[in-house]
N, C-alpha and C positions, 0 to 999 in steps of 0.2 A: 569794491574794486580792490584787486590787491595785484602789487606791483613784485616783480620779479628780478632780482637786481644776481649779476653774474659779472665777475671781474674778466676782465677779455687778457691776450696778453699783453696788449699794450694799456694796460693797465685804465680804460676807459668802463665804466660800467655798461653793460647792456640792458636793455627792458626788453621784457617778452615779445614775441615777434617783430624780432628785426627795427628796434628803436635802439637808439643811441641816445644816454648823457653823460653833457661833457661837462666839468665845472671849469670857473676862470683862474682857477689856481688860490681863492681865496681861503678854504675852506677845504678838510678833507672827508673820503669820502663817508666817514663815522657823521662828519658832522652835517653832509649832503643827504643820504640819509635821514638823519633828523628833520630837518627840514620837510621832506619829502613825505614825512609821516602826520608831521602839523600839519601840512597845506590838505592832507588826506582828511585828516580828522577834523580839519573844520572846513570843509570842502571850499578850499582857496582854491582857483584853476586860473591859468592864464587865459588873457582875453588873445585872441587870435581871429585872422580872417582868413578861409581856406579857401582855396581857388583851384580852380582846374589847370592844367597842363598849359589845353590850350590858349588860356588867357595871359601866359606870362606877358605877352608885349605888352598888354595892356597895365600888367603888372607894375612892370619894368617903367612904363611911362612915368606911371600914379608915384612912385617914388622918384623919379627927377622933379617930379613937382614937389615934391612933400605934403602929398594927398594920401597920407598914411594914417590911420587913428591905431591899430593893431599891427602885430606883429602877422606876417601871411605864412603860410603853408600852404603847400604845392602839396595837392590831392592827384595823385599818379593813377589814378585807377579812374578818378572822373573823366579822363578821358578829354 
């Protein structure tokens, strides 16, 4: 996997198609990068739940409850 990084001009990096990262201001992006290259090399990946469009209310509920174990992404093409 090799990742693609491009300074926008609002100074946010891009990833190859049409991804965005943003950092929280801790760190800059020499050392964002780094990171990025460890988590690469020892294939660290974030745990996430990816859901369709249609299911945000269901979404949206599971978080008023705090029935959340991962972090979600909205799959725009599942339709």
């Amino acid at each position: 996997m090799s990742i693609l990084f491009i300074r926008s001009r609002r100074g946010r990096i891009r990833l190859a198609r049409r991804r965005r990262l943003a950092s929280s201001g801790a760190a800059g992006t020499k050392d964002t990068r780094a990171m990025l290259a460890f988590c690469q090399q020892h294939n660290i990946v974030a745990d996430v739940e990816v859901v369709a469009i249609r299911d945000i209310n269901s979404v949206l509920a599971r978080l008023e409850k705090g029935d959340v174990r991962y972090r979600f992404v909205i799959d725009m093409q599942r339709g």
